[in-house]
VEXFIVEX-694846 format. One record per atom (N, C-alpha, C): residue number from 1; atom name; z, y, x. Coordinates in Angstrom, 2 decimals, decimal comma. Layout:
<kolpas>
(NUM CA (Z Y X))
...
</kolpas>
This chain:
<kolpas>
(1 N (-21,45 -9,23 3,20))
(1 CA (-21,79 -10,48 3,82))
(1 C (-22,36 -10,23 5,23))
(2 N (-22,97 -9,07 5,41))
(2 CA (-23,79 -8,82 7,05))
(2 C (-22,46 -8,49 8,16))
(3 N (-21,54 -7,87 7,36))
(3 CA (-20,57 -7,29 8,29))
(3 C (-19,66 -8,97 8,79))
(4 N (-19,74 -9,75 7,75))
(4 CA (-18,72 -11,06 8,19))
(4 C (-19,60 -12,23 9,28))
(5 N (-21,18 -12,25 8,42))
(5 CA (-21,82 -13,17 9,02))
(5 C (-22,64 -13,07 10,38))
(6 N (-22,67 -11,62 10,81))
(6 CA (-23,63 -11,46 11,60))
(6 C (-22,72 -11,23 13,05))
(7 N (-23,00 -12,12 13,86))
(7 CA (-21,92 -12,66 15,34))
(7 C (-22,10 -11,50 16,17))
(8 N (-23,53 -10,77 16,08))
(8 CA (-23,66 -9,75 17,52))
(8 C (-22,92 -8,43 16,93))
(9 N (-22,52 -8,25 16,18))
(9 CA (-21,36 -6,86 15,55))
(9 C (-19,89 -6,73 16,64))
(10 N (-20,02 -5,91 17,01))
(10 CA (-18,32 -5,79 17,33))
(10 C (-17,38 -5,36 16,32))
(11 N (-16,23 -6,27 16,41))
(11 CA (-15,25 -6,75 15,80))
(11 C (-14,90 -5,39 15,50))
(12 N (-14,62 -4,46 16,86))
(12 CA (-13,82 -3,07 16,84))
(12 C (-14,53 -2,01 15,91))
(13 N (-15,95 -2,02 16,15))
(13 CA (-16,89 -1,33 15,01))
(13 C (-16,76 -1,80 13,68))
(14 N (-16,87 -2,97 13,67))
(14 CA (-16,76 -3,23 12,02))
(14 C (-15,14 -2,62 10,91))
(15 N (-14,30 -2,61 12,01))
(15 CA (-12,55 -2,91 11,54))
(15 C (-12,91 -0,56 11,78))
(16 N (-13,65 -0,36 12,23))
(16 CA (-13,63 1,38 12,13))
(16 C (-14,71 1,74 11,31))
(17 N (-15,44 1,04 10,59))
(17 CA (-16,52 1,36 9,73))
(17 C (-15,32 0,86 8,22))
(18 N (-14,97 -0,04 8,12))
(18 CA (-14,38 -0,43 6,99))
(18 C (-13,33 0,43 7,15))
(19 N (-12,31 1,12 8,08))
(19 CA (-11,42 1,70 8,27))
(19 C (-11,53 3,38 7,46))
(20 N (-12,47 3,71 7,38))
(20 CA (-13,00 5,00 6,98))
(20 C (-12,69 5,26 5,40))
(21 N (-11,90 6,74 5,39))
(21 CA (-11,58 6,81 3,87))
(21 C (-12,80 7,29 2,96))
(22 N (-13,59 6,70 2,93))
(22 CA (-14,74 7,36 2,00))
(22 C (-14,82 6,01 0,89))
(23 N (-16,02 6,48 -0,57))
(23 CA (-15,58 5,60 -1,19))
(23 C (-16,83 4,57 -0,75))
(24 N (-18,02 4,32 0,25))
(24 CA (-18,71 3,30 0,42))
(24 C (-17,91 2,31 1,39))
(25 N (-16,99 3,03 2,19))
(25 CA (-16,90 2,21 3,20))
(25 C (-15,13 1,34 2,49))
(26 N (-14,53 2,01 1,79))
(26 CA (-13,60 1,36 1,00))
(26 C (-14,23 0,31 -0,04))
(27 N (-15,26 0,50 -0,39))
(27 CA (-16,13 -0,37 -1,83))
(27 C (-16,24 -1,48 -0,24))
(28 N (-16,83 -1,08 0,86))
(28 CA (-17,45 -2,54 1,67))
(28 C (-16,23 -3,28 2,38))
(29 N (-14,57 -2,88 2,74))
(29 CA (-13,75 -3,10 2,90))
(29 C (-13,00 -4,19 1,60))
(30 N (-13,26 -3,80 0,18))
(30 CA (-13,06 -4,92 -0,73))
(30 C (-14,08 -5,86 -0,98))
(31 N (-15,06 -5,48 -0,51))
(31 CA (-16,44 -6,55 -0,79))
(31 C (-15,91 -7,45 0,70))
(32 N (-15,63 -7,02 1,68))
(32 CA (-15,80 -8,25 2,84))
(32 C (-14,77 -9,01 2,85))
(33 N (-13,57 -8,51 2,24))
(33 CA (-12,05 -9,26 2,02))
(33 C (-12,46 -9,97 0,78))
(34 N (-12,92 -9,64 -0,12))
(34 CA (-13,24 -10,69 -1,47))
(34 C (-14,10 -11,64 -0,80))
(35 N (-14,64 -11,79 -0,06))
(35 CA (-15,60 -12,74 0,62))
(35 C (-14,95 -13,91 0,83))
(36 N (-13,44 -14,12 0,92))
(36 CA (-12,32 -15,08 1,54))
(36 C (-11,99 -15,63 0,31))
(37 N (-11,49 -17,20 0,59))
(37 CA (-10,79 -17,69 -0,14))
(37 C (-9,39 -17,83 0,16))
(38 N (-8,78 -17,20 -0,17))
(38 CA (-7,35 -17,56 0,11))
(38 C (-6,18 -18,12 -0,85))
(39 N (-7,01 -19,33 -1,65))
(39 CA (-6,10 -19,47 -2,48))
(39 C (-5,79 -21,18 -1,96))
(40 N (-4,61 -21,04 -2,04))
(40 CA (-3,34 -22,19 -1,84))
(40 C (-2,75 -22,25 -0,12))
(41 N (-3,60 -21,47 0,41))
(41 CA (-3,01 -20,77 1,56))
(41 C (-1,60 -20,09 1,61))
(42 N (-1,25 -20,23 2,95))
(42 CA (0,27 -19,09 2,95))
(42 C (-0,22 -17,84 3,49))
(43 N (0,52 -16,76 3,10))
(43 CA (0,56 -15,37 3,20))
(43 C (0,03 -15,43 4,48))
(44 N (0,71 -15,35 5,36))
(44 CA (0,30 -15,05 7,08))
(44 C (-0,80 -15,85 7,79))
(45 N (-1,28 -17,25 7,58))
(45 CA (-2,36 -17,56 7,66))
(45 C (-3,39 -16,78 6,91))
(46 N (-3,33 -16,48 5,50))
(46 CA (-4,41 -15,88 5,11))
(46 C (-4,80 -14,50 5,46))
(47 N (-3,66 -13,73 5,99))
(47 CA (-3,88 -12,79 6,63))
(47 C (-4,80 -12,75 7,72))
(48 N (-3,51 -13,59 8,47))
(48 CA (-4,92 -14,05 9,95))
(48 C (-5,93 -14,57 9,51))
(49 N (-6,60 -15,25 8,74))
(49 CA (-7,83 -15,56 8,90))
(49 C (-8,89 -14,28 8,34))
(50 N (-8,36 -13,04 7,47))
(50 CA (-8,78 -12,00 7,24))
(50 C (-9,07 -11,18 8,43))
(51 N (-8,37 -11,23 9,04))
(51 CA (-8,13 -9,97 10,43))
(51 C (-8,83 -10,92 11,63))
(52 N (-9,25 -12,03 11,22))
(52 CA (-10,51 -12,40 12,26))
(52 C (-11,40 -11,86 12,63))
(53 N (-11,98 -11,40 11,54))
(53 CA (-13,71 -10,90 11,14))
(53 C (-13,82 -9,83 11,52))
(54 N (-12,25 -8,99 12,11))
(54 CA (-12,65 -7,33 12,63))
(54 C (-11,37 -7,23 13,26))
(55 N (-11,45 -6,21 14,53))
(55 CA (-10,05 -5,49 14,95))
(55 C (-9,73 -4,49 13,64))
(56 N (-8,53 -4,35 13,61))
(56 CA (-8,11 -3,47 12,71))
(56 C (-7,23 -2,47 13,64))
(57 N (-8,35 -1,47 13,33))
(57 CA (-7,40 0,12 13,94))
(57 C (-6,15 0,13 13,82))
(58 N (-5,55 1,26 14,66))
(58 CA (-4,17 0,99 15,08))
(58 C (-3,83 2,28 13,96))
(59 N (-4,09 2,90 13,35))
(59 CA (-4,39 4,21 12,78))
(59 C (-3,38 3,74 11,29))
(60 N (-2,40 3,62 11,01))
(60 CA (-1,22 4,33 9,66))
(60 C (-1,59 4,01 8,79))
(61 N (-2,43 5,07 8,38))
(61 CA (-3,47 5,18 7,44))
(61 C (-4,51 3,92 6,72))
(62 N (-5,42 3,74 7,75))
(62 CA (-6,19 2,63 7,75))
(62 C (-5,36 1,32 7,31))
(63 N (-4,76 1,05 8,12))
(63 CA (-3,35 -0,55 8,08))
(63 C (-3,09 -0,48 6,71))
(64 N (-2,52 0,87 6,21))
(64 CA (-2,63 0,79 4,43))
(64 C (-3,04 0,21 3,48))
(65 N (-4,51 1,22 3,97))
(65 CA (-5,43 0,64 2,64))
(65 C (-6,07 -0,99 2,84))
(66 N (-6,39 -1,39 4,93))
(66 CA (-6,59 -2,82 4,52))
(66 C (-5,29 -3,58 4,12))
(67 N (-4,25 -3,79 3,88))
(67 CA (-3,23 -4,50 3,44))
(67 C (-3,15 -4,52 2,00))
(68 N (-3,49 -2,84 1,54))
(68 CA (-3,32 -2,33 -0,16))
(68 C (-4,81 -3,66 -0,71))
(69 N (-5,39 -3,68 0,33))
(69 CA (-6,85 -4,72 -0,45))
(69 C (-6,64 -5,69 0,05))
(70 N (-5,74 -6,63 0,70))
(70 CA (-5,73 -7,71 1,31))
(70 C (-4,69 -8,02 0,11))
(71 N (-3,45 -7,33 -0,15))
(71 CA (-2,68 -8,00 -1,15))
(71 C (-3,46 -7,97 -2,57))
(72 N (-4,18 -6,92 -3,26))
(72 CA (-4,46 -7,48 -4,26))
(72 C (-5,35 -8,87 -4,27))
(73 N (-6,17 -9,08 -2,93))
(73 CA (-6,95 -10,55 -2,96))
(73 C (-6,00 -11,53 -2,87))
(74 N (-4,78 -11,02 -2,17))
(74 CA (-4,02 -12,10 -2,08))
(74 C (-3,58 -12,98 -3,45))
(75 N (-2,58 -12,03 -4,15))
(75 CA (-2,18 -12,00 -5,48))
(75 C (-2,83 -12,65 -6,46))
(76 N (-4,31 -12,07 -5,93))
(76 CA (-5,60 -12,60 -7,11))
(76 C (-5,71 -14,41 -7,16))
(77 N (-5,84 -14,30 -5,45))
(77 CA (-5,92 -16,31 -5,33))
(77 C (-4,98 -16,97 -5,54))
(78 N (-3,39 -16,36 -5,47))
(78 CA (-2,49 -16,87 -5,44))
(78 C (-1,42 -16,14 -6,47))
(79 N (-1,99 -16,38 -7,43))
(79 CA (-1,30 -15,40 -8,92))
(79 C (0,12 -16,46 -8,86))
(80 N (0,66 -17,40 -8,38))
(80 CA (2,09 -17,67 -8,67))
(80 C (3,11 -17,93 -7,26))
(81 N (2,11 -16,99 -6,51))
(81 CA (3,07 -16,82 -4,97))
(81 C (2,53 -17,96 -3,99))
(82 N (2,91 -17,86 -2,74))
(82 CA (2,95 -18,36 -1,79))
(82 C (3,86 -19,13 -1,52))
(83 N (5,01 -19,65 -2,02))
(83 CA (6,60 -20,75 -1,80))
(83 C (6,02 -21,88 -2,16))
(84 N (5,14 -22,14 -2,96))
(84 CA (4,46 -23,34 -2,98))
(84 C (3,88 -24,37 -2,12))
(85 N (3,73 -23,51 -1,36))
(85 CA (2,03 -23,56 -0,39))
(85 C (2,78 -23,88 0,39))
</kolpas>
């Protein structure tokens, strides 16, 4: 919640602190994406409104694992797809 709510953070620090393969900063990377509601939303809005709250490194790697945790939240809010919406 400090990393989403607190305005004087840079975007670029937060998106390279959550970016980090260790397991606190992956545990705070699913804690700040579970923070969202994205249910009855479409895919790409809910994306973008995820990738507000931080730059996301340009880094392979990183893009991975936030997408690997952005789709299971996705999935989670929207267990019968996005064609609805």
């Amino acid at each position: 919640m400090f990393l989403k709510t607190t305005p004087s953070l840079d975007k670029t620090t937060i998106g390279e602190f959550l970016g980090v393969d260790a397991k606190l900063n992956k545990d705070c990377l699913k804690e700040f994406i579970g923070q969202y509601d994205l249910r009855g939303r479409p895919f790409v809005e809910s994306l973008r409104t995820v990738l507000l709250g931080f730059r996301l490194p340009g880094e392979g790697q990183i893009v991975d694992r936030v997408m690997e945790i952005f789709g299971e939240k996705f999935v989670h809010d929207n267990p019968k797809g996005s064609e609805n919406i």
